[in-house]
NUROVO-579923 format. One record per residue (C-alpha): residue number from 0; chain; x, y, z. Coordinates in Angstrom, 1 decimal. Last residue first. Layout:
<nodes>
{node NUM, 'A', {X, Y, Z}}
...
</nodes>
This chain:
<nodes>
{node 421, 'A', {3.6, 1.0, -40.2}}
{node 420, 'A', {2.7, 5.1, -40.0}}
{node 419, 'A', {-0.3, 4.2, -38.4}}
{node 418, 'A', {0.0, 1.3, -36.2}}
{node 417, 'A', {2.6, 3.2, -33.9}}
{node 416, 'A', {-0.3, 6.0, -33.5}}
{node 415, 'A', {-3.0, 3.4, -32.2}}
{node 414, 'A', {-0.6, 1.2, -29.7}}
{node 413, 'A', {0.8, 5.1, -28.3}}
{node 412, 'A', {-2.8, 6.1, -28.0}}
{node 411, 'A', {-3.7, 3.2, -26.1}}
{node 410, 'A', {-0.9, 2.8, -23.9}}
{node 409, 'A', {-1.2, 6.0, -22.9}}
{node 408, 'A', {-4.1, 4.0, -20.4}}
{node 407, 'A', {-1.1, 4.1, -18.1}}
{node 406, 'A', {0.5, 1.8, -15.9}}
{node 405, 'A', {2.7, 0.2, -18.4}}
{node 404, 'A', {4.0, 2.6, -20.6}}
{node 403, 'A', {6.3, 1.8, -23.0}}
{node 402, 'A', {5.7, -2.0, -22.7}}
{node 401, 'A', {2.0, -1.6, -23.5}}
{node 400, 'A', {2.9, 0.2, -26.1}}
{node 399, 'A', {5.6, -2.4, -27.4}}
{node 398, 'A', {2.5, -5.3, -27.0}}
{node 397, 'A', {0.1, -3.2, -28.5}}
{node 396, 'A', {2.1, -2.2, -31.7}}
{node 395, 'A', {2.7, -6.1, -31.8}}
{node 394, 'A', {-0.8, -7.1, -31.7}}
{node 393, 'A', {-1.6, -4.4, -34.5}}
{node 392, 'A', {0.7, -5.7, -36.9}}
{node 391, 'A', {0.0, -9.0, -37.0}}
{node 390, 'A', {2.1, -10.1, -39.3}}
{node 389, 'A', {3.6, -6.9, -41.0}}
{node 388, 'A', {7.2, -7.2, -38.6}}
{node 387, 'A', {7.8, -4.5, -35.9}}
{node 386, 'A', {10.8, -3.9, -34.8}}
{node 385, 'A', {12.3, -1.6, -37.2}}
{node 384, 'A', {9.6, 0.6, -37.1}}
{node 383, 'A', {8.9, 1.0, -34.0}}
{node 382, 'A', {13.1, 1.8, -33.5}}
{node 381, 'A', {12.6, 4.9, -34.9}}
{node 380, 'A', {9.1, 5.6, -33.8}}
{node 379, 'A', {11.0, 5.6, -30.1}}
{node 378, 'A', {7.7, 6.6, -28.3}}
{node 377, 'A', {8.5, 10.4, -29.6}}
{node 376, 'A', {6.6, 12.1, -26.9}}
{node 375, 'A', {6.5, 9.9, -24.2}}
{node 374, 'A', {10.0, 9.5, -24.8}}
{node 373, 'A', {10.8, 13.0, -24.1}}
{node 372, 'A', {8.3, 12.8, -20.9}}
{node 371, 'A', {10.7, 10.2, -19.9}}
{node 370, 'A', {13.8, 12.2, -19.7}}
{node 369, 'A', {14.1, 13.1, -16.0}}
{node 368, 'A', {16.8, 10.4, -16.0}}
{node 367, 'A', {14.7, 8.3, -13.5}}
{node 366, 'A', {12.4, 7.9, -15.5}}
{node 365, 'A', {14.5, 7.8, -18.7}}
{node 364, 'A', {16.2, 4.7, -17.1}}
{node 363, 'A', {12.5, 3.0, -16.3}}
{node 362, 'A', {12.0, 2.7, -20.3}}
{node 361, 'A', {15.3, 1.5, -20.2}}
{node 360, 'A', {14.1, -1.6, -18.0}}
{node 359, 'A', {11.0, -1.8, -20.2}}
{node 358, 'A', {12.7, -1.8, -23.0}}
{node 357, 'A', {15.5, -4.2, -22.5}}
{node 356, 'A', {12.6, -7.1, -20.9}}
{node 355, 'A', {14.4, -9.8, -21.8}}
{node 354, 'A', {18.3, -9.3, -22.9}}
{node 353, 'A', {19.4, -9.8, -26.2}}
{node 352, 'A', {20.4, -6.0, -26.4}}
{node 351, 'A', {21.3, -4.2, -29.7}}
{node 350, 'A', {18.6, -3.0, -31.0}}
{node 349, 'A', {17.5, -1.9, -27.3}}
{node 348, 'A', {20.8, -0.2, -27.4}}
{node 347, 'A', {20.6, 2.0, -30.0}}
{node 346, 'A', {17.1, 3.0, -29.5}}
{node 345, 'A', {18.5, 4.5, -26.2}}
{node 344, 'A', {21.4, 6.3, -27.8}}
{node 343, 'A', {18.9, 7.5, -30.7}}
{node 342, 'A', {16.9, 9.1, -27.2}}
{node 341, 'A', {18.2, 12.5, -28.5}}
{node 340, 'A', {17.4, 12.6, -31.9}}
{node 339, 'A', {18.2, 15.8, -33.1}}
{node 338, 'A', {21.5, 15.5, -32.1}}
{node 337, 'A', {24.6, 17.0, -30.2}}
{node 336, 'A', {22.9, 16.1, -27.0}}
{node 335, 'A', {22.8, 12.7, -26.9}}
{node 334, 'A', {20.4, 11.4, -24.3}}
{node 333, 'A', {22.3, 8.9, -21.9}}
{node 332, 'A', {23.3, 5.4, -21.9}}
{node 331, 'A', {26.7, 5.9, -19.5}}
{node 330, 'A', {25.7, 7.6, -16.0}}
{node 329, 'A', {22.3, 5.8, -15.6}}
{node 328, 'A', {23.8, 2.4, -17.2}}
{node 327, 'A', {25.0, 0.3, -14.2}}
{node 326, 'A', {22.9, 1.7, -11.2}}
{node 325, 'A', {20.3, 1.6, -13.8}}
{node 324, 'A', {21.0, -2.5, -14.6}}
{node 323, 'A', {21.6, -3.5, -11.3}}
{node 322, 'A', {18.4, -2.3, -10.0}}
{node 321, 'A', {16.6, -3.3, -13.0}}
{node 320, 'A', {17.9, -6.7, -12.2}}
{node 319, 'A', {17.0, -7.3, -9.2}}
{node 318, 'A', {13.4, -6.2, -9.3}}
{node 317, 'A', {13.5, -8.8, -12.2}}
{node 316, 'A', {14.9, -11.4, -9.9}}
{node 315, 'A', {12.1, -10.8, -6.9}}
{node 314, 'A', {13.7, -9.1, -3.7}}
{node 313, 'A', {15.3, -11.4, -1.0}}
{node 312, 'A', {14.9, -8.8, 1.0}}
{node 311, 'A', {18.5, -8.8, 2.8}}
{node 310, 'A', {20.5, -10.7, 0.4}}
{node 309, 'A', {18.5, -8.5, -2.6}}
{node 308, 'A', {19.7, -5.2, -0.7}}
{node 307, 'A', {23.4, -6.9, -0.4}}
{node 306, 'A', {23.2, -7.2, -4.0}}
{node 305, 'A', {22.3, -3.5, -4.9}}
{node 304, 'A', {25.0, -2.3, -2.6}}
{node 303, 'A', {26.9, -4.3, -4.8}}
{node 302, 'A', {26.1, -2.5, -7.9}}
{node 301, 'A', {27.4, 0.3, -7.0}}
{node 300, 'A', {26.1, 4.0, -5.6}}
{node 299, 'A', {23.2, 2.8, -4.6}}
{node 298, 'A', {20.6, 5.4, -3.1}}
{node 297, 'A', {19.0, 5.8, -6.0}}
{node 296, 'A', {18.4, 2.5, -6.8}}
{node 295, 'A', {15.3, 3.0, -4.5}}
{node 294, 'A', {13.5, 5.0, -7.1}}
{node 293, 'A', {13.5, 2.5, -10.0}}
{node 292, 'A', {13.3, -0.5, -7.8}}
{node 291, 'A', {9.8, 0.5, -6.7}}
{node 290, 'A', {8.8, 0.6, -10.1}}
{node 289, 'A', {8.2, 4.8, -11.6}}
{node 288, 'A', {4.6, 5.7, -12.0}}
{node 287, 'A', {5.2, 9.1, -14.2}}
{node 286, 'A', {3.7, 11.6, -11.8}}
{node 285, 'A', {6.9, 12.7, -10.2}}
{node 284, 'A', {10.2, 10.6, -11.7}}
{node 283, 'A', {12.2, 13.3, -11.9}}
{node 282, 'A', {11.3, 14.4, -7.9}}
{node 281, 'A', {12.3, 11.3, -6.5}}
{node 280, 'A', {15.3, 11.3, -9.0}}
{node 279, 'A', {17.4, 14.7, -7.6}}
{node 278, 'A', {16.0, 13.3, -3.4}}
{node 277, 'A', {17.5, 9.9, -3.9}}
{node 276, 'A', {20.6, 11.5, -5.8}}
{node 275, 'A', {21.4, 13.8, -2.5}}
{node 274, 'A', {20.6, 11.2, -0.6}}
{node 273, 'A', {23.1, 8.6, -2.0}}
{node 272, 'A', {23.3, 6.3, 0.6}}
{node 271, 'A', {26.7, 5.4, 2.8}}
{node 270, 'A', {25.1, 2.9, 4.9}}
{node 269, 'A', {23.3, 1.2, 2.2}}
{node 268, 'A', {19.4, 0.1, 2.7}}
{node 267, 'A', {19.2, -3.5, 3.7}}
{node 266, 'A', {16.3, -2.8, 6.2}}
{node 265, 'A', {18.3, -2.8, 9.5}}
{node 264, 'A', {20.5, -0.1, 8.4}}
{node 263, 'A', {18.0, 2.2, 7.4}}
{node 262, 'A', {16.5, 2.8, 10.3}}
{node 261, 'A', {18.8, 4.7, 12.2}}
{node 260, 'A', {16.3, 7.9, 13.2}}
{node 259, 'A', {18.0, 10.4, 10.4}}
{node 258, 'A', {18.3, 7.4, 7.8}}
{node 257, 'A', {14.8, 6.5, 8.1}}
{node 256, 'A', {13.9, 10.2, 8.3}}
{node 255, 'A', {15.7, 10.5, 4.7}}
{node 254, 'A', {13.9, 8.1, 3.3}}
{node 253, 'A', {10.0, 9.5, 4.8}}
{node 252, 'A', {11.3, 12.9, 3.1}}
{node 251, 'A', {11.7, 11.8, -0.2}}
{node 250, 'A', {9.0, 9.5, -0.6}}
{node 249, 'A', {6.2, 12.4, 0.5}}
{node 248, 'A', {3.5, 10.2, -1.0}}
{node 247, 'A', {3.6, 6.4, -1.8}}
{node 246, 'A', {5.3, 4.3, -4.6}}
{node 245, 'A', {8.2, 4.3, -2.6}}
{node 244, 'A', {6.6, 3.7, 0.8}}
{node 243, 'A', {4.5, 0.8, -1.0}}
{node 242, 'A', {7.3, -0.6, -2.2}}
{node 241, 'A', {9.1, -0.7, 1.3}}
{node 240, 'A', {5.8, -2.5, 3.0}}
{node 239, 'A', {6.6, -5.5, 1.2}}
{node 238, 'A', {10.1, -5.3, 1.1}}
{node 237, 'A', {10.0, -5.6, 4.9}}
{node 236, 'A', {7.5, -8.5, 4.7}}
{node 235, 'A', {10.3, -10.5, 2.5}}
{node 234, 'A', {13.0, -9.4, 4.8}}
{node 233, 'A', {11.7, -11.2, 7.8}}
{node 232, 'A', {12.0, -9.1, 10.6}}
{node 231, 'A', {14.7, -9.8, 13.5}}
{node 230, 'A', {16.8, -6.7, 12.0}}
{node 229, 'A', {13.2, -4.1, 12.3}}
{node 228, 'A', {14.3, -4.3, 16.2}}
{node 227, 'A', {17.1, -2.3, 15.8}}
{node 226, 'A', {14.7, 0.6, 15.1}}
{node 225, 'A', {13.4, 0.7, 18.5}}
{node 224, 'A', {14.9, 3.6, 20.1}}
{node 223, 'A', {14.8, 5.7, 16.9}}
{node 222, 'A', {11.3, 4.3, 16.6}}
{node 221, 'A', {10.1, 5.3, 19.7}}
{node 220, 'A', {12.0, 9.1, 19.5}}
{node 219, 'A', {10.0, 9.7, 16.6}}
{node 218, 'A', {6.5, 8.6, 17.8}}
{node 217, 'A', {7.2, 10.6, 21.1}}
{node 216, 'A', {8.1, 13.9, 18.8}}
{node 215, 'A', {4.9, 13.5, 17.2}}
{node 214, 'A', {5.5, 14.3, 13.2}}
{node 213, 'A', {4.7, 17.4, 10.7}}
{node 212, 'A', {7.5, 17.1, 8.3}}
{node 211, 'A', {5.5, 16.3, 5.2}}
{node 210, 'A', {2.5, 18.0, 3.6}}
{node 209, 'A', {-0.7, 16.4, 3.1}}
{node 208, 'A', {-0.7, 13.5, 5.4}}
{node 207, 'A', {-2.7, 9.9, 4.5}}
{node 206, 'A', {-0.7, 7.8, 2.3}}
{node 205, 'A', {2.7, 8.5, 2.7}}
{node 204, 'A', {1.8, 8.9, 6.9}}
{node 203, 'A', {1.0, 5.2, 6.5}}
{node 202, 'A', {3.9, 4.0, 4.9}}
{node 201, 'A', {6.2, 5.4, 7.2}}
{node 200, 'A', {3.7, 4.5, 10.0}}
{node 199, 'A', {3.6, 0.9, 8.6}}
{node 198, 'A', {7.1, 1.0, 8.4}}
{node 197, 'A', {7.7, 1.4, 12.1}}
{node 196, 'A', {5.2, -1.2, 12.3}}
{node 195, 'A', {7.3, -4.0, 11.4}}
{node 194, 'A', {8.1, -4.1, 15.0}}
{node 193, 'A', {5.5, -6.0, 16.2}}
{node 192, 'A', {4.5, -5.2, 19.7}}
{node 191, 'A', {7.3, -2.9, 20.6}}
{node 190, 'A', {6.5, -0.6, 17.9}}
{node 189, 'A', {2.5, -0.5, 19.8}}
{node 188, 'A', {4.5, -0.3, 23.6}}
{node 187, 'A', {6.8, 2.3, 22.3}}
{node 186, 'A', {3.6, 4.5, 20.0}}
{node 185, 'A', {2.1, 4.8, 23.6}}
{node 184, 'A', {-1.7, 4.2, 22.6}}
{node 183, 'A', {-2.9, 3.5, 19.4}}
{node 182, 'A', {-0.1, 5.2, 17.4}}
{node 181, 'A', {-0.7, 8.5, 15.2}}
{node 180, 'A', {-0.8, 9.2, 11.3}}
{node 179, 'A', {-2.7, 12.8, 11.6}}
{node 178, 'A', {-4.4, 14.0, 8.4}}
{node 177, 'A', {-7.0, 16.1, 10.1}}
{node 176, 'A', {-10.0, 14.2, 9.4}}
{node 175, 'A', {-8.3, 10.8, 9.6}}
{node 174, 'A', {-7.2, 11.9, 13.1}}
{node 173, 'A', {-10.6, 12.9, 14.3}}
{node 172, 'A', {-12.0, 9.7, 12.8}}
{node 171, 'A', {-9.3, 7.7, 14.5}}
{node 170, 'A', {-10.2, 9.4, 17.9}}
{node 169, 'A', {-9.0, 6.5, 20.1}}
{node 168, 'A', {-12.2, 4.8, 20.7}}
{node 167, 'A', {-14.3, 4.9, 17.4}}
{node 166, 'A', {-17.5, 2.5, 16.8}}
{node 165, 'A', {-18.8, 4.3, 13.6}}
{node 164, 'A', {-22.5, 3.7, 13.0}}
{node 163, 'A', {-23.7, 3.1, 9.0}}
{node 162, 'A', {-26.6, 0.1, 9.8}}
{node 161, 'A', {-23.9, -2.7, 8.6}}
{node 160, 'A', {-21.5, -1.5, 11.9}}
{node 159, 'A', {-18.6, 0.0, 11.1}}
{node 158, 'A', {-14.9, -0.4, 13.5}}
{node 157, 'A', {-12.2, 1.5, 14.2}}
{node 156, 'A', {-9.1, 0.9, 14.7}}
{node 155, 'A', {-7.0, 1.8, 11.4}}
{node 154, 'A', {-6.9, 5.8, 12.2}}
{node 153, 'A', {-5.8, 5.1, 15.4}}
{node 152, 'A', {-2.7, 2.9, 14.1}}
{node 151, 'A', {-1.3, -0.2, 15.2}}
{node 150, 'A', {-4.4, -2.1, 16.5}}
{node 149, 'A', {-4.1, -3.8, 20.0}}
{node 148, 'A', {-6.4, -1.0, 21.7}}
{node 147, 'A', {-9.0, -2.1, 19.3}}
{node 146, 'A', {-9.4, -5.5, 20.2}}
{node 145, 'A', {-10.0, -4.2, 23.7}}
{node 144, 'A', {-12.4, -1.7, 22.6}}
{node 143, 'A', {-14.6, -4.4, 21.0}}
{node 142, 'A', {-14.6, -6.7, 24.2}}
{node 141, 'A', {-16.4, -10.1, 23.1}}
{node 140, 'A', {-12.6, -11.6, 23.6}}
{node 139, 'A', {-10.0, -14.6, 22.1}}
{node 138, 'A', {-6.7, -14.9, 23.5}}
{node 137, 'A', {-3.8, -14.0, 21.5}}
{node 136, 'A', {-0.4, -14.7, 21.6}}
{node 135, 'A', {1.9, -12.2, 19.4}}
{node 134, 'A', {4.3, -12.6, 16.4}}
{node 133, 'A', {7.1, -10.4, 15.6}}
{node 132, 'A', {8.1, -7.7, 18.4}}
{node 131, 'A', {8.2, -11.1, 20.7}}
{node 130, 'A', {4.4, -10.7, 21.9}}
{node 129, 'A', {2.4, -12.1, 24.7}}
{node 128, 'A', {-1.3, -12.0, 25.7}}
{node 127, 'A', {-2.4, -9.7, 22.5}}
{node 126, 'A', {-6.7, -9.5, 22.9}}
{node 125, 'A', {-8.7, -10.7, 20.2}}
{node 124, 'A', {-12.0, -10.3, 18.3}}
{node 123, 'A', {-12.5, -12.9, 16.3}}
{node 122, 'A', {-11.8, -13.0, 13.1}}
{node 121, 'A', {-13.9, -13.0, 9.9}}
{node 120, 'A', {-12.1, -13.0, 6.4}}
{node 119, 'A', {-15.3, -13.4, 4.1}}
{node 118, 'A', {-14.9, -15.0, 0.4}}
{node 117, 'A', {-17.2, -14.8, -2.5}}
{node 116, 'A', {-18.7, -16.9, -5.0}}
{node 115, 'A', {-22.1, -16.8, -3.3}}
{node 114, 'A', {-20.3, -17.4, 0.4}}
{node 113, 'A', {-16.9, -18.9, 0.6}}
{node 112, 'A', {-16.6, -18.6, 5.0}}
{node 111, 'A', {-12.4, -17.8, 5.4}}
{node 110, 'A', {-11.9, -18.5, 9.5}}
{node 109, 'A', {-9.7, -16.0, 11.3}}
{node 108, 'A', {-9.1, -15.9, 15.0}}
{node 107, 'A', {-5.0, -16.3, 15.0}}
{node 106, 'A', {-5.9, -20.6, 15.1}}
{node 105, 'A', {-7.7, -20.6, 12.5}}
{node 104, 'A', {-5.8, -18.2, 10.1}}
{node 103, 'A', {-4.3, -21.5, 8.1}}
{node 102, 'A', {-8.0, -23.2, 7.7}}
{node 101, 'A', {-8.1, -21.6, 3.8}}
{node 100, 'A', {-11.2, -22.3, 2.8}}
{node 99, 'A', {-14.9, -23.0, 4.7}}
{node 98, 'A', {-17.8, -24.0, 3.1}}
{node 97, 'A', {-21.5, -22.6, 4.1}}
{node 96, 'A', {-23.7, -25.8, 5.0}}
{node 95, 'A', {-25.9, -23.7, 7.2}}
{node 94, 'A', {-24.8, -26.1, 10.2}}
{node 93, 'A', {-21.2, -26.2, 8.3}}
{node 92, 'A', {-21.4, -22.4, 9.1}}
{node 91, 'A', {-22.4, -21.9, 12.5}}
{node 90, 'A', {-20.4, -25.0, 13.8}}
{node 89, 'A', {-17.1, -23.3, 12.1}}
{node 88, 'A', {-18.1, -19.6, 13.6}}
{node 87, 'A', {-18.5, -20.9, 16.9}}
{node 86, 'A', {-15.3, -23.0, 16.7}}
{node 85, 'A', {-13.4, -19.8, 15.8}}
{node 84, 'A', {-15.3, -17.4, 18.5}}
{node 83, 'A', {-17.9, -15.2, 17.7}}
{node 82, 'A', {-17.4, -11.8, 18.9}}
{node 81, 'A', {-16.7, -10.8, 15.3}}
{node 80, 'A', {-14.7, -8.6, 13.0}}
{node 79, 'A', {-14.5, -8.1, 9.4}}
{node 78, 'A', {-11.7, -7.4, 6.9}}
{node 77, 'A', {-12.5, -5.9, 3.4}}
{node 76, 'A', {-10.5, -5.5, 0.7}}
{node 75, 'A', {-10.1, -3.6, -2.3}}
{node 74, 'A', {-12.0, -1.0, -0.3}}
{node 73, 'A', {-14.6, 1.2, -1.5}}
{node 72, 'A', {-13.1, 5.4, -1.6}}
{node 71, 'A', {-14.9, 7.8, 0.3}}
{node 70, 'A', {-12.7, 8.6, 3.4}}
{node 69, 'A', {-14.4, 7.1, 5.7}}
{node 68, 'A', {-15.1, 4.1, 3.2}}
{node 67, 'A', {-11.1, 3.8, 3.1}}
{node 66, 'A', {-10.9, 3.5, 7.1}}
{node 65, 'A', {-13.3, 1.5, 7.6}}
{node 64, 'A', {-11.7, -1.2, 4.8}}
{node 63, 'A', {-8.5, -0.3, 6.6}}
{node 62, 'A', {-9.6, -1.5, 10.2}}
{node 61, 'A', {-13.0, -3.5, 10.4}}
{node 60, 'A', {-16.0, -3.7, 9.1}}
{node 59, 'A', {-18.6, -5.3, 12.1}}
{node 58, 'A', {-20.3, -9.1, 13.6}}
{node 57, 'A', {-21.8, -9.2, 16.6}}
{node 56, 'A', {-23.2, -12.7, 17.1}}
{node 55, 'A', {-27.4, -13.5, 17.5}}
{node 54, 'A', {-26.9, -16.6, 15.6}}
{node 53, 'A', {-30.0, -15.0, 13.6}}
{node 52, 'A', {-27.9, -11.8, 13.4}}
{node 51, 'A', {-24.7, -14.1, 11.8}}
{node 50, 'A', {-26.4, -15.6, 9.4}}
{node 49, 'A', {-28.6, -12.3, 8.1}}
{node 48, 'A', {-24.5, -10.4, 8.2}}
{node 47, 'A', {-23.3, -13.8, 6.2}}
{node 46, 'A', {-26.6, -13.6, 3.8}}
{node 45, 'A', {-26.0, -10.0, 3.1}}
{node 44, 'A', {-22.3, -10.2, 2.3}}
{node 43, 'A', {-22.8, -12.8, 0.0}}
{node 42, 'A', {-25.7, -11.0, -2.0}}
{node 41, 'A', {-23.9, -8.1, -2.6}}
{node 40, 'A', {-23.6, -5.0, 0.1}}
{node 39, 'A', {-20.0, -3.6, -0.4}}
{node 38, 'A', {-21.4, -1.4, -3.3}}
{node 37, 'A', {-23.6, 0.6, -0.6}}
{node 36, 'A', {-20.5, 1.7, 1.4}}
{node 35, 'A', {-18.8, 3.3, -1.9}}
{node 34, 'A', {-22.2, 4.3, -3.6}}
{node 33, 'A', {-21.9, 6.9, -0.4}}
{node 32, 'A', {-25.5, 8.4, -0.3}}
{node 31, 'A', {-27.7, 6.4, 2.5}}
{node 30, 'A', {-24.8, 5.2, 4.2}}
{node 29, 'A', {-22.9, 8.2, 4.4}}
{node 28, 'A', {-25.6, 10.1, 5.7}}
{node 27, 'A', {-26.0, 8.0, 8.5}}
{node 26, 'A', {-22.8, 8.3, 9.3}}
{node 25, 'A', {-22.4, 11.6, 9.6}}
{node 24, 'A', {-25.7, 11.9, 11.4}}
{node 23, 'A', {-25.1, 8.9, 13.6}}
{node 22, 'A', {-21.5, 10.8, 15.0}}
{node 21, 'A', {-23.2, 14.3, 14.9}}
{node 20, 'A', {-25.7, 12.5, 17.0}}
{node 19, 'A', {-23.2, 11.0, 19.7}}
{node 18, 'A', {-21.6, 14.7, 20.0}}
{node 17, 'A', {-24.8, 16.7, 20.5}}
{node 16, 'A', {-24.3, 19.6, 18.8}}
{node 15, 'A', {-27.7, 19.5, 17.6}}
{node 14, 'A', {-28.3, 18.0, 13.9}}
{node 13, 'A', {-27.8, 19.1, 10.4}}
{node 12, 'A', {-24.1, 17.9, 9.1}}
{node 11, 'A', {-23.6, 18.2, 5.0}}
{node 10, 'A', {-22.0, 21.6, 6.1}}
{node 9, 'A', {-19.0, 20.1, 8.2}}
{node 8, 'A', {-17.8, 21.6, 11.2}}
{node 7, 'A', {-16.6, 19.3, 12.7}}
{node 6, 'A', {-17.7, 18.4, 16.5}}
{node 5, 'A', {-15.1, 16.0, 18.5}}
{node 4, 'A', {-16.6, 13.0, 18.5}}
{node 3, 'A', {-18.0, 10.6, 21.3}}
{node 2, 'A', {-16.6, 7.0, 21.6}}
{node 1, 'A', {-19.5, 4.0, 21.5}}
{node 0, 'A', {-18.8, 1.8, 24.0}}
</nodes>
């Protein structure tokens, strides 16, 4: 079943206003001049869509990926979705003498088919029998709306067939259009399901709304009534989705709505938070990339809080340590302001530490001090030249660049200005 669209009124779209052709149109259009969609066609993924016609099986894009290409960006990954069965699939490709890797997803649906140097996640379509708010049951299905309806989020149910046409149900495209994050279904039953997606919405509506503060009062009240739920989850897949929330969009406002609707308890954040600070640094360290950690410490307003995060997470040691080390240092090892060297305190230190990794970690201080841009500027030339030794020069001003600004291309211009005035 094909759903109909709601006509927008876009000026790229010249048909009737026949709903089911201004679906083809758009689509069409978008496969003869997104380079996005094109790009996804290499030679892999045209002999496992030629495979899977001659085996006459549906195979479609699904979720994210369809989501991204809607929106004009290619993928980093992309899912697909079959009618075929597992053991279908298996005798289908040992018969063309495809290989098959990573046999772990078999029994959720998903066989991994290597294909010209290539991998293809294909699962069958499924339909949840039973769920404990962390794993679900699934019995295999041909239904395409039916897999859909299990999805979390509208705008991550839909699926693309190879010829460009959407197959919508639960007016994902609509939503997508008008920056709407919105449950399949009752958002209750979907939380319910698996609870972890009460952070996928978080992270979801940091990703795809404009301006904050614009949420479905039933989606709110089923996460405040469900939030107790995100304690049975495993820390490590909470952390997961937490770092993209914090490197997301409207940070400030998604924290405090977990601590308005009682979620923060149950994901290691600290009952008596800092929000005040949270909402001071989220907006210091606007546009300047800042780790996870960076942000998050934050809330903490000592170093234990920072410990009972990593008991519940089980966060990575250096995310550990930069989170002690700012809720340690942000209030001591700051700009002096009777100078005219005002990161001299900062140079200082990294002279004096032993520890690994000193100037990143204090390169994430002046993030979250508001005083990065002041290091951007001066890229501690002081200390530059006291670090670096004459062999190899230029490896070394790339190596402190690099650590100065890590997820920039500044790194560049800092490398070739440090290797001047050696």
């Amino acid at each position: 079943m094909l759903r109909h669209l709601y006509p927008w009124h876009r000026p790229l779209l010249r048909c009737s206003w026949s709903r089911l052709c201004l679906l083809k149109h758009y689509l069409f259009t978008m496969k003869l001049h997104s380079p996005e969609f094109q790009s996804l066609f290499t030679e892999g993924l045209k002999s496992l869509t030629e495979l899977f016609v001659k085996e006459n099986h549906e195979l479609r894009i699904a979720g994210g990926a369809v989501r991204d290409l809607l929106n004009e960006v290619k993928p980093q990954d992309v899912d697909f979705a079959t009618t075929a069965t597992p053991t279908q699939m298996k005798e289908m490709f040992q018969a063309a003498g495809i290989r098959m890797i990573n046999n772990k997803g078999e029994k959720h649906g998903t066989i991994t088919a290597r294909i010209h140097e290539e991998n293809f996640e294909i699962t069958t379509l499924r339909i949840d029998v039973t769920t404990d708010g962390r794993h679900a049951e699934v019995e295999f299905t041909t239904d395409w709306q039916k897999d859909a309806e299990r999805r979390d989020l509208t705008i991550n149910s839909m699926f693309l067939g190879f010829d460009g046409t959407l197959f919508d149900y639960f007016n994902g495209y609509a939503d997508l259009k008008s920056k709407k994050v919105r449950f399949v279904g009752h958002a209750k039953q979907r939380i319910q399901e698996d609870y972890l997606r009460i952070l996928r919405y978080f992270r979801f509506y940091g990703r795809i709304v404009d301006k904050p503060g614009d949420h479905d009062p039933e989606t709110l009240e089923a996460i405040a009534e469900n939030a107790k739920g995100l304690g049975g989850i495993s820390g490590e897949r909470i952390w997961v989705e937490m770092k993209k929330i914090l490197t997301g969009n409207h940070v400030n406002h998604l924290i405090h709505l977990m601590y308005d609707l009682g979620v923060a308890p149950y994901i290691g954040l600290p009952a008596n938070a800092s929000l005040e600070e949270f909402k001071k640094v989220s907006k210091n360290v606007d546009g300047f990339s800042p780790k996870p950690m960076t942000l998050l410490a934050s809330l903490f307003k000592v170093q234990d809080d920072v410990t009972k995060l990593d008991l519940r997470l089980k966060i990575s040691k250096e995310e550990k340590n930069l989170g002690l080390f700012i809720v340690k240092n942000r209030k001591d090892l700051i700009k002096a302001t009777d100078s005219s060297e005002p990161l001299k305190p900062y140079q200082d230190f990294i002279i004096d530490s032993r520890e690994p990794d000193t100037t990143g970690r204090v390169c994430e201080l002046l993030k979250y001090q508001a005083s990065y841009s002041i290091f951007a500027n001066t890229q501690f030339w002081t200390l530059v030249k006291q670090y670096l030794k004459t062999d190899q020069p230029k490896r070394k001003c790339d190596r402190l660049a690099r650590k100065a600004a890590p997820e920039t291309t500044a790194h560049r211009q800092i490398s070739s200005m440090c290797y001047q005035i050696l």
